[in-house]
MIPA-808619 format. One record per residue (C-alpha): x, y, z; residue in one letter. Coordinates in steps of 0.05 Angstrom, whole numbers, padded with zeros to 5 digits. Layout:
<pts>
PT       px       py       pz   vexlo
PT        X        Y        Z       a
...
</pts>
This chain:
<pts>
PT       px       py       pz   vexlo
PT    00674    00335   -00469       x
PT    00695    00265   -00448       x
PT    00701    00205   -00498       x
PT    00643    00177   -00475       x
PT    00596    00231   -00472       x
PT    00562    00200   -00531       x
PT    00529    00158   -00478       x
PT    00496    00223   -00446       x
PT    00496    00275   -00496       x
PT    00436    00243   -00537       x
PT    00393    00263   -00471       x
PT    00404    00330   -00474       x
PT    00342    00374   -00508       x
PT    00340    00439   -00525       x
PT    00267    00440   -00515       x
PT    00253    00441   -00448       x
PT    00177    00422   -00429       x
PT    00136    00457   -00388       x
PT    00130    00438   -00317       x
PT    00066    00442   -00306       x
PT    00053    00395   -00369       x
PT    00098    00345   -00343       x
PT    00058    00345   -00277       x
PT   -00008    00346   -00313       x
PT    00017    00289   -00347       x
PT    00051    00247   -00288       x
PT   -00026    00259   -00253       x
PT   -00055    00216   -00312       x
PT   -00020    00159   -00282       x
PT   -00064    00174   -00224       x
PT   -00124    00168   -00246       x
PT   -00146    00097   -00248       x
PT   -00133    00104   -00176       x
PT   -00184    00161   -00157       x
PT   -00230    00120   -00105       x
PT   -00159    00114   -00069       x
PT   -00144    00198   -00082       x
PT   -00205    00211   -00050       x
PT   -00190    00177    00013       x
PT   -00128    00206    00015       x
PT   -00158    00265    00011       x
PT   -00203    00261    00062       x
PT   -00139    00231    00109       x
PT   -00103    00296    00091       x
PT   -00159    00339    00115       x
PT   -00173    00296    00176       x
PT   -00107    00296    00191       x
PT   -00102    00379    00177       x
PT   -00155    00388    00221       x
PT   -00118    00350    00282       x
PT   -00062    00388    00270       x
PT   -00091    00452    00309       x
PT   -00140    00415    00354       x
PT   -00071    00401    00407       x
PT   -00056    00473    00407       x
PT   -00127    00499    00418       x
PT   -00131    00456    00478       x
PT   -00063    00473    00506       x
PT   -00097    00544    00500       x
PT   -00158    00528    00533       x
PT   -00121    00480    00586       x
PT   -00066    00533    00608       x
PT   -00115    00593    00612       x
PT   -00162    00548    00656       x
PT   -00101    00541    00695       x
PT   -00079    00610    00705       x
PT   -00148    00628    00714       x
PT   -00168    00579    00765       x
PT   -00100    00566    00800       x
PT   -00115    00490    00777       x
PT   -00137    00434    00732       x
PT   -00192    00404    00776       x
PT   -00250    00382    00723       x
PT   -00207    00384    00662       x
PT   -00196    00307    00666       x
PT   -00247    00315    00603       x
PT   -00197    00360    00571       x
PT   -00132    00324    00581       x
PT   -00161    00261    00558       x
PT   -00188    00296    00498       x
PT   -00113    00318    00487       x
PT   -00087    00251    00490       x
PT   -00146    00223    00446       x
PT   -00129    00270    00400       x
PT   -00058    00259    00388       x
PT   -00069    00173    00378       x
PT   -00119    00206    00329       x
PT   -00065    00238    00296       x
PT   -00014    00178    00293       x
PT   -00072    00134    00265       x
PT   -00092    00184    00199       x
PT   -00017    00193    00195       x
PT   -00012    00121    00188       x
PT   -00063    00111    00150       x
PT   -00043    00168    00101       x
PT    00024    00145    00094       x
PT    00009    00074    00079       x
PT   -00038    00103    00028       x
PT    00002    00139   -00005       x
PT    00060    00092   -00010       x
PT    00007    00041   -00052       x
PT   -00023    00083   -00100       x
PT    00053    00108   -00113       x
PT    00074    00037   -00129       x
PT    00012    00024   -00164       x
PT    00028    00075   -00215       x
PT    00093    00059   -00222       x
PT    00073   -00020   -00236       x
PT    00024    00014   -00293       x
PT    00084    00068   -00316       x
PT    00142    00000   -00316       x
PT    00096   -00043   -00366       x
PT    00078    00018   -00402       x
PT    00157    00028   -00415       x
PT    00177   -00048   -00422       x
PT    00116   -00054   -00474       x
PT    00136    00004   -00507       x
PT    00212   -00019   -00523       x
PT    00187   -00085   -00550       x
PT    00157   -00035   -00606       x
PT    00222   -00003   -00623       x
PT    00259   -00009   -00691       x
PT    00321   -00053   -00683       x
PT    00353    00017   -00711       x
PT    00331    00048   -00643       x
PT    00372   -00007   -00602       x
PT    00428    00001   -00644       x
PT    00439    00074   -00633       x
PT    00416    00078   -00552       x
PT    00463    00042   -00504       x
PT    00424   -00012   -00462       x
PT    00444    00016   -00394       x
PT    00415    00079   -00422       x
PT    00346    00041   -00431       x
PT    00357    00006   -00367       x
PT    00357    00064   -00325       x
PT    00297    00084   -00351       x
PT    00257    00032   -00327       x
PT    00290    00020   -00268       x
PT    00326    00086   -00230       x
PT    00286    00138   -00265       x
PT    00219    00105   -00248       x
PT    00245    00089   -00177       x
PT    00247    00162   -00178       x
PT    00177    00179   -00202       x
PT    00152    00131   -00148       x
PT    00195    00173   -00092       x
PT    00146    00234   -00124       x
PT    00091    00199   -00115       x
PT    00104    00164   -00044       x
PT    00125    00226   -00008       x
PT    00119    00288   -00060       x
PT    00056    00292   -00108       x
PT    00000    00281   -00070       x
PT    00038    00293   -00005       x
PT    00045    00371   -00010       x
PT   -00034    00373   -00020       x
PT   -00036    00340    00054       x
PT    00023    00393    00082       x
PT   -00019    00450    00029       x
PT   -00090    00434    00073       x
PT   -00036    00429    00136       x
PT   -00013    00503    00122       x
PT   -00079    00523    00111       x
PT   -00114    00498    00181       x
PT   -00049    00525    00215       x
PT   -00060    00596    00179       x
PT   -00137    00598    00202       x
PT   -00124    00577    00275       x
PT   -00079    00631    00278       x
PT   -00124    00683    00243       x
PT   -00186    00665    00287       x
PT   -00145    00665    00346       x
PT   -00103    00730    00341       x
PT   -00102    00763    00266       x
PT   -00038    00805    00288       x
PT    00003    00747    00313       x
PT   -00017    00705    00255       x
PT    00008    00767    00205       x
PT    00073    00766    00240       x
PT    00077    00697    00223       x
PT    00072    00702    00157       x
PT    00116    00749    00144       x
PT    00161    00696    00123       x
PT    00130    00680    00063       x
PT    00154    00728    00007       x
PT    00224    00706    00029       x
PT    00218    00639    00034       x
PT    00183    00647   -00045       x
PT    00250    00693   -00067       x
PT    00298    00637   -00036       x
PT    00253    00580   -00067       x
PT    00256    00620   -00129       x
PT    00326    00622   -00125       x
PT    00334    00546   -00116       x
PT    00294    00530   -00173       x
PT    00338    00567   -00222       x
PT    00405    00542   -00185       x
PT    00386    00460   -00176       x
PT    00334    00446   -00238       x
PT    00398    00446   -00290       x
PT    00436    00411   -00250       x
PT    00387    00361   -00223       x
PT    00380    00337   -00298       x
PT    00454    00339   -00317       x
PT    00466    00291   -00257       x
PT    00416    00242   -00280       x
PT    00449    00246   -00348       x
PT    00518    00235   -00317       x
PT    00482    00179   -00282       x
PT    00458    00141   -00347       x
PT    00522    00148   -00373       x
PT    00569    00107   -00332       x
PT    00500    00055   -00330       x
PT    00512    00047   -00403       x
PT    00579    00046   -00395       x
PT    00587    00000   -00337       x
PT    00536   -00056   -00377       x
PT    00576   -00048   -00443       x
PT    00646   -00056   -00400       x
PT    00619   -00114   -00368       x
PT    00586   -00148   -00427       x
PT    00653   -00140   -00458       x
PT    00695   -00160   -00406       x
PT    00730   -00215   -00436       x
PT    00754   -00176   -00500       x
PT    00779   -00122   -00450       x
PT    00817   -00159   -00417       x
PT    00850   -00198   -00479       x
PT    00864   -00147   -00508       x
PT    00901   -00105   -00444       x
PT    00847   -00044   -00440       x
PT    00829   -00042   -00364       x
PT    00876    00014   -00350       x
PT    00837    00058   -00427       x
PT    00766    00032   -00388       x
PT    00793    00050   -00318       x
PT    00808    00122   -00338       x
PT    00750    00118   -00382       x
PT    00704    00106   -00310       x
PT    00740    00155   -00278       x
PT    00719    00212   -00333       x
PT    00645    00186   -00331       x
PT    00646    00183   -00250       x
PT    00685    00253   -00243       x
PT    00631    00284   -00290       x
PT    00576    00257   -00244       x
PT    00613    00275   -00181       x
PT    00619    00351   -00219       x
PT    00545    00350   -00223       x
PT    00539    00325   -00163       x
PT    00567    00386   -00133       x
PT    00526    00430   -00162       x
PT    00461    00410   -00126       x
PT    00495    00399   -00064       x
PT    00519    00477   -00067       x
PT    00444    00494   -00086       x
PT    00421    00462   -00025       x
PT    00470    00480    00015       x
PT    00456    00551    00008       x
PT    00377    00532    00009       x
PT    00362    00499    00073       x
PT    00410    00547    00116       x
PT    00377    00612    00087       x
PT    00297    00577    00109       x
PT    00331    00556    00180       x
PT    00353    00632    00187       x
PT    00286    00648    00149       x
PT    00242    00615    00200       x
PT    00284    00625    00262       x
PT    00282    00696    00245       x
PT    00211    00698    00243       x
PT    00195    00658    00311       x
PT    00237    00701    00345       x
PT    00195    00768    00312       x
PT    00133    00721    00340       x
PT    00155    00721    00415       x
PT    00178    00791    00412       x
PT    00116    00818    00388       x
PT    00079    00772    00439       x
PT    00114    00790    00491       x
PT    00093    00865    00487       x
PT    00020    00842    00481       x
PT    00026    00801    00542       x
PT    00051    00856    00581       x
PT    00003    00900    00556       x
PT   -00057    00846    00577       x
PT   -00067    00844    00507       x
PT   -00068    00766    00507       x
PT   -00066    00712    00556       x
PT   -00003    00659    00574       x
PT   -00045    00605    00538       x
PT   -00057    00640    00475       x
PT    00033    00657    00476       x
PT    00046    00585    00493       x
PT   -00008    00554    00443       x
PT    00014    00600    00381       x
PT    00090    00583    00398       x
PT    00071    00515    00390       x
PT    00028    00516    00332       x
PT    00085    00557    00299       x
PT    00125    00506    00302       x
PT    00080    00457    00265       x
PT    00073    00517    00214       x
PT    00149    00513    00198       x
PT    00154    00441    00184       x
PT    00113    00426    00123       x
PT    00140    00493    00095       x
PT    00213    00455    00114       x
PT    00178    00393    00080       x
PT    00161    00424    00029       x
PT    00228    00450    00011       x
PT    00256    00384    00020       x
PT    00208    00347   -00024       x
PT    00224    00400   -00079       x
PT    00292    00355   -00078       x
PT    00247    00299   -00102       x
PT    00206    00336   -00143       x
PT    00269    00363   -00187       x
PT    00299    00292   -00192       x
PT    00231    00262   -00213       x
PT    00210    00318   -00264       x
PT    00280    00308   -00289       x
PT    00268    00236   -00289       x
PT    00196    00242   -00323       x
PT    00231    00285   -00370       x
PT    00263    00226   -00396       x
PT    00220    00173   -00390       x
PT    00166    00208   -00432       x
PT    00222    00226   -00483       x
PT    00225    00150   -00488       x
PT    00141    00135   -00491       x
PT    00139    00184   -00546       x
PT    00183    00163   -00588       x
PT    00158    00134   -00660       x
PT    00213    00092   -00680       x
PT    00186    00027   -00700       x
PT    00176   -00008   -00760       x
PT    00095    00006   -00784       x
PT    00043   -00038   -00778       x
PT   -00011   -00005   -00834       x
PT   -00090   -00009   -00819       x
PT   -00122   -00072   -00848       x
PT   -00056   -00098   -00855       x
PT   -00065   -00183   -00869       x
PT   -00031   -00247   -00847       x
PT    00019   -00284   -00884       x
PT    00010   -00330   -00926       x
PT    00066   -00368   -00961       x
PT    00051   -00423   -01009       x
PT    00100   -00391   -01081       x
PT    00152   -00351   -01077       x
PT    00185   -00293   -01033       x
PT    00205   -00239   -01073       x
PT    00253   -00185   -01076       x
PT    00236   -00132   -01140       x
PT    00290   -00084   -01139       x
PT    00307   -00070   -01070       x
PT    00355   -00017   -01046       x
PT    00371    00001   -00973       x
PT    00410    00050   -00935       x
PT    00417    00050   -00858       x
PT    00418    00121   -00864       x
PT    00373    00175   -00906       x
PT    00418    00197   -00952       x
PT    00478    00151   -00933       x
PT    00519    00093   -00966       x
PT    00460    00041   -01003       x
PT    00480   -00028   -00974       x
PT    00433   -00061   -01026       x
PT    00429   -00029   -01085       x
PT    00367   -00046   -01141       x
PT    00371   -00125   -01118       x
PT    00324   -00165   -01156       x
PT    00304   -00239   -01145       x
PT    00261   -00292   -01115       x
PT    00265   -00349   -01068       x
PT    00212   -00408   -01091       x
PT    00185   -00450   -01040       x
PT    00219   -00506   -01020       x
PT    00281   -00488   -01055       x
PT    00348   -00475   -01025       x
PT    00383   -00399   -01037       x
PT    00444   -00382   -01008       x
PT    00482   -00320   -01010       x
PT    00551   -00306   -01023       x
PT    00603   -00243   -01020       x
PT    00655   -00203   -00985       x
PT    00649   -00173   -00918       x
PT    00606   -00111   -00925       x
PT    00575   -00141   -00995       x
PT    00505   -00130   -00959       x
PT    00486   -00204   -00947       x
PT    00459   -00207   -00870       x
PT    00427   -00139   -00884       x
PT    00385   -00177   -00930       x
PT    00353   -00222   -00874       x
PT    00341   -00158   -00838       x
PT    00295   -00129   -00900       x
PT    00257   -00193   -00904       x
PT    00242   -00203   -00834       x
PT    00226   -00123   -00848       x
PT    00275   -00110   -00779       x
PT    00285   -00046   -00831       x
PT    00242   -00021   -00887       x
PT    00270   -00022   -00954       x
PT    00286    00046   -00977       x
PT    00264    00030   -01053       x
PT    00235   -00025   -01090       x
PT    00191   -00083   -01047       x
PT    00189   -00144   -01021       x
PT    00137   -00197   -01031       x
PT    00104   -00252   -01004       x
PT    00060   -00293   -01053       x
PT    00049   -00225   -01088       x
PT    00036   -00193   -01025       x
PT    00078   -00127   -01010       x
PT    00110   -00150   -00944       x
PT    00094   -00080   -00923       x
PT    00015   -00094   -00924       x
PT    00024   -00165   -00883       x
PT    00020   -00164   -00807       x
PT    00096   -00162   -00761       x
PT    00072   -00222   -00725       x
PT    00059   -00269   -00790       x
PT    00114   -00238   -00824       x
PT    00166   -00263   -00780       x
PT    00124   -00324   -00761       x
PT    00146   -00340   -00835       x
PT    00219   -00351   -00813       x
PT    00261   -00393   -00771       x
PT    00326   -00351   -00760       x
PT    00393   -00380   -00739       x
PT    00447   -00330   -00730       x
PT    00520   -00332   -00718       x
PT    00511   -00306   -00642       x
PT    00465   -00342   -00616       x
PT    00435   -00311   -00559       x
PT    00414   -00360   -00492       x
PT    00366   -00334   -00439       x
PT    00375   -00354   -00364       x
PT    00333   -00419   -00354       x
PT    00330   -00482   -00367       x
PT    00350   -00528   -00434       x
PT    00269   -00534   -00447       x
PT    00261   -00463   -00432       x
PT    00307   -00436   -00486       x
PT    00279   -00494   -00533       x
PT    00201   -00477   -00518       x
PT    00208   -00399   -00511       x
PT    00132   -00378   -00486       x
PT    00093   -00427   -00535       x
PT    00056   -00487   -00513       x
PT    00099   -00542   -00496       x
PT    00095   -00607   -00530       x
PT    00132   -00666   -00500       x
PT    00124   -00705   -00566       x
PT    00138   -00640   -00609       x
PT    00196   -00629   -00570       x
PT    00227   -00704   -00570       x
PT    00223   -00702   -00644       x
PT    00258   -00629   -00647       x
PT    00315   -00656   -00598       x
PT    00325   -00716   -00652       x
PT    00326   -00677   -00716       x
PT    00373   -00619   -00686       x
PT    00427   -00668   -00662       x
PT    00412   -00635   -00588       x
PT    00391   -00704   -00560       x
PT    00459   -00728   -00547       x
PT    00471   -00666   -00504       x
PT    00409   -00669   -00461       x
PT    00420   -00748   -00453       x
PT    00495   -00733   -00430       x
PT    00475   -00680   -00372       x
PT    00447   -00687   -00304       x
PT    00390   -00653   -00298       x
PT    00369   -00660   -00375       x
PT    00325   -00607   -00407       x
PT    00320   -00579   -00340       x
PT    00396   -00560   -00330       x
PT    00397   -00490   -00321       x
PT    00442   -00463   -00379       x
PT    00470   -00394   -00337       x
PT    00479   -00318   -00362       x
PT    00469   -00322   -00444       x
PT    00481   -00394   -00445       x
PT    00554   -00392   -00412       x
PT    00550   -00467   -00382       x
PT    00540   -00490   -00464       x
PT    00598   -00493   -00517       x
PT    00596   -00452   -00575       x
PT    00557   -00517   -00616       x
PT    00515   -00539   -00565       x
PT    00497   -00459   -00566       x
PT    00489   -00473   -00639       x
PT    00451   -00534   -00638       x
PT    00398   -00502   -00580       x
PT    00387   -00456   -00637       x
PT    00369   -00507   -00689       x
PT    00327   -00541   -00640       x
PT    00292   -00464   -00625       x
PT    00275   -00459   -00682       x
PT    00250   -00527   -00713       x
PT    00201   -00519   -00645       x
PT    00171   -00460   -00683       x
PT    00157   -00498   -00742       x
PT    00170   -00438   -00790       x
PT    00167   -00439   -00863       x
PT    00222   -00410   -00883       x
PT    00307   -00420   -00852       x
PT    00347   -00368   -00848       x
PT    00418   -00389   -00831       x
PT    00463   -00327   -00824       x
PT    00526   -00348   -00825       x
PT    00505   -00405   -00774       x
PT    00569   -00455   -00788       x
PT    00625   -00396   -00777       x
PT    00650   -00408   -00719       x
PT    00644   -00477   -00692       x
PT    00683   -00543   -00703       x
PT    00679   -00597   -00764       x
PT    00641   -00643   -00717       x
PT    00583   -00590   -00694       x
PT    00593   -00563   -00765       x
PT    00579   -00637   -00790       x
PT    00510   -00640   -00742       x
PT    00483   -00571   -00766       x
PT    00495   -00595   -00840       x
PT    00459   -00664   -00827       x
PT    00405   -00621   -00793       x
PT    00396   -00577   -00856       x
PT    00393   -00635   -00900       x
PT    00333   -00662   -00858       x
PT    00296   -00609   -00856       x
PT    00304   -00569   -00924       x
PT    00260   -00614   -00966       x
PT    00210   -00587   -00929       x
PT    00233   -00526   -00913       x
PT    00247   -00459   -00956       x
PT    00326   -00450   -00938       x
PT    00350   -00382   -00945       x
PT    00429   -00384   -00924       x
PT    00482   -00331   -00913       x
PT    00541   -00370   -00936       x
PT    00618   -00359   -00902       x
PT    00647   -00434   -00920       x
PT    00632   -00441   -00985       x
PT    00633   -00526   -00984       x
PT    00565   -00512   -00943       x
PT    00524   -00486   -01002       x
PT    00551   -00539   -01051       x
PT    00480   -00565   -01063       x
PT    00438   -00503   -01057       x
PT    00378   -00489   -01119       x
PT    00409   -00426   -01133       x
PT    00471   -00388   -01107       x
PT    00473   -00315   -01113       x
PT    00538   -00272   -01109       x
PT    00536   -00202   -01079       x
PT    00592   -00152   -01084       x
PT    00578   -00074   -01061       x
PT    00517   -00094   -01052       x
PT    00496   -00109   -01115       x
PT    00476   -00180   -01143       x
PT    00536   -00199   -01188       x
PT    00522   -00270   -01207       x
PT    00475   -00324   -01199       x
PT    00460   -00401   -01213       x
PT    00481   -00468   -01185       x
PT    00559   -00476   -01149       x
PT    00577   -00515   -01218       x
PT    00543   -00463   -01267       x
PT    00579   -00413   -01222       x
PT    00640   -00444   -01235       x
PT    00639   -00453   -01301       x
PT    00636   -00376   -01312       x
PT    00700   -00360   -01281       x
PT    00671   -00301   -01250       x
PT    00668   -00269   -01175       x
PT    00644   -00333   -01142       x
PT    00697   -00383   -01177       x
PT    00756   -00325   -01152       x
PT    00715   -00332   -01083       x
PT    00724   -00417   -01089       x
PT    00796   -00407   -01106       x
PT    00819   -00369   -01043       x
PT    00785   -00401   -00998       x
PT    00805   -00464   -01019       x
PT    00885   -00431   -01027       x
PT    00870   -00412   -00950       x
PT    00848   -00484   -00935       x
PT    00900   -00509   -00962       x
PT    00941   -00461   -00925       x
PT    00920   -00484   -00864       x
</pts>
């Protein structure tokens, strides 16, 4: 197994669904559309029926022919012929166009059906699946549902009603020809058979393969810069080369599967047309049947050949979409998501956010990041939180936007088990201002303004009490500059600052500031501290602290260490104890100093 094969093996299942329940279910997607279906239907039998009407006139025109030494008076006839065949190209046309929109049209339902799905997930399910995993999804495997639909689904019921005009032509015309013909069937079902067993494995191991080196490709590339610091494109070269010989492996495997396939149903059919004009022959010569009828069933033989060949050849799309489906409904029914309970209320904060003994583990069963943390945070008061890496701080911001559910205890709002208040007024409660900030492609105003209703004057007054103003004033374009891939045209601060101004926009009631000062310089550092003064005497300020000169001034500082809550009071009360937080004052200032 290759290093990365973390990346595919979570697709695997050992529980295989059936196929026809993953056909019944892909036909659901269908059904909206059944005024269309039933035109198509009618196309495909229309266009069935045409299929023999050019070989019973060839009949009817070469036995007139050999029976009156010419065509004089089948003008008629001919012209029928011809009729018939732009007939043919028109349902064809038709049917194809058809069948190409209610294909797309399912797979526009089946996208939003998967994009509105993941913005259900758990943050815990985004952690633990790759996003080139998830991308895929929505993109290559639906691709490959629609290819089922387009030209496989709904298409072998037009080749199916094909088959079955060809196979009552023939009957009606001669039953002992037609059986000849069809010998071919039990061996074209024993080499199908065969296929099925030989390319179904492999058809879902190389879509595996596939999502792998997509979710290994976007992380690469996302990381590109600390790759390349840090000297690891040969390790992620050799790393591609694993993922891509694995797919090229898999690869193999179908090609050998077809390759054997479509060779055996040439020889198949061959075979069998050449069993058709022996046995003909020795009925023309006995006067058994005329030229026309030889010549007509020859030809119509043909035509009975190639939707069994299209057939096989859309079982290649079948495989890859039922692999595909596989997947994607693997994805649509899966639960993980934080619960929403029935009757569940909207927030309403006007006392106190509460935490009454709260413990949390990422894991059932593993290490508790919070253990049995009690306390409250008052309205309009300022808490910050202080500790060693791994002490459990940011994981508390996680439990009270309830990104996780706590694993004991509760959280409150106003009395209110968080857990019995609405997602969307939860988090409507809080402003959050991380570390990373992330930037969407757009514009300034579009990163500011997210999809709420813009407000010019709203917006002015955000752009003066987040420090942003300067920026905007200083760049071309203003709020309309377009601020590139994650915000890669904007400093680290003016990253910072957009996310100030973000939030302020919202209005929330309560700031959350993880760790939002980290990594910046004194002067941005200097903004984002005037900013926090203006706003936290209206504002509930719940902070993440890293430099401790930021939370100088807070209501109430509590100290976490192993996730427990050590200590707590004001930075001078703290002080004055001598305990975890004053050691924590002490070497940062000794590394200040340092510096």
């Amino acid at each position: 197994m290759s290093e990365q094969g973390a990346f595919f093996q979570s697709d695997r299942t050992d529980d295989r669904p059936m196929r026809h329940a993953l056909l019944w279910r892909l036909a659901s997607y269908l059904k909206p559309q059944w005024a269309a279906l039933l035109l198509l239907l009618v196309l495909m039998a229309l266009g069935a029926f045409l299929e023999v009407l050019p070989s019973e006139l060839t009949l009817r025109l070469i036995n007139r022919f050999m029976g009156e030494g010419s065509l004089r008076g089948a003008g008629p006839m001919v012209a029928g012929f011809f009729g018939v065949l732009i007939a043919g190209f028109l349902v064809s046309f038709a049917r194809y166009f058809m069948l190409a929109k209610v294909g797309q049209k399912a797979m526009l339902e089946l996208r939003v059906q998967l994009f509105g799905h993941l913005m259900g997930r758990s943050t815990d399910f985004f952690h633990r699946n790759p996003v080139g995993r998830l991308m895929t999804r929505v993109t290559s495997d639906v691709q490959n549902l629609n290819e089922m639909f387009a030209s496989g689904f709904v298409a072998i019921v037009g080749d199916a009603l094909s088959l079955l005009a060809i196979v009552a032509w023939m009957f009606w015309t001669h039953a002992g020809m037609a059986m000849v013909a069809l010998v071919i069937l039990p061996f074209l079902l024993v080499a199908t058979e065969f296929f099925r067993r030989r390319a179904g494995e492999a058809f879902r191991e190389t879509q595996r393969r596939y999502a792998a080196i997509n979710a290994f490709l976007q992380e690469q590339i996302s990381g590109m810069g600390l790759v390349q610091i840090n000297g690891q494109e040969t390790r992620s070269d050799q790393q591609f080369k694993v993922l891509n010989e694995d797919y090229f492996q898999a690869f193999l495997r179908t090609i050998f599967a077809y390759a054997v396939f479509f060779p055996v149903v040439e020889f198949i059919t061959s075979g069998t047309l050449a069993a058709l004009i022996f046995y003909a022959g020795i009925k023309l010569k006995a006067g058994a049947i005329t030229w026309g009828l030889l010549l007509a069933f020859i030809q119509q033989s043909s035509r009975f050949f190639r939707p069994i060949r299209e057939l096989a050849e859309r079982y290649n799309v079948m495989q890859t979409a039922l692999a595909s489906s596989e997947r994607i409904f693997r994805l649509l029914d899966n639960r993980e998501e934080i619960p929403e309970l029935p009757g569940a209320k909207a927030a309403s904060f006007t006392r106190e956010i509460r935490l009454e003994g709260v413990t949390f583990a990422y894991e059932e069963g593993g290490r508790k990041v919070v253990r049995d943390l009690s306390g409250g945070i008052p309205k309009g008061h300022r808490v910050a939180v202080v500790g060693h890496t791994g002490a459990g701080k940011s994981t508390l911001i996680n439990l009270l936007m309830r990104f996780y559910d706590v694993s004991e205890g509760r959280i409150t709002v106003d009395g209110v088990d968080a857990r019995h208040l609405t997602l969307r007024s939860l988090r409507g409660l809080f402003g959050l201002v991380l570390q990373d900030v992330f930037v969407f492609s757009g514009t300034l105003r579009d990163n500011i303004v997210l999809d709420r209703l813009l407000d010019e004057g709203r917006l002015a007054s955000v752009l003066e009490q987040s420090q942003l103003k300067d920026l905007v004033d200083r760049l071309p374009q203003g709020l309309d500059t377009q601020v590139g891939e994650r915000g890669q045209k904007l400093s680290a601060g003016e990253r910072q600052l957009l996310a100030f101004a973000r939030m302020l926009y919202l209005e929330p009631a309560v700031l959350l500031l993880d760790e939002a000062t980290a990594n910046i310089d004194s002067e941005t550092e200097s903004k984002i501290q005037t900013v926090i003064e203006r706003v936290s005497h209206r504002l509930t300020t719940f902070t993440i602290a890293h430099r401790l000169s930021t939370i100088r001034d807070a209501d109430e500082i509590w100290v976490m260490d192993q996730g427990a809550l050590v200590e707590r009071g004001t930075h001078d009360g703290l002080i004055a104890q001598d305990g975890v937080y004053a050691k924590l004052v002490r070497l940062q200032f000794a590394e200040g100093e340092a510096a």
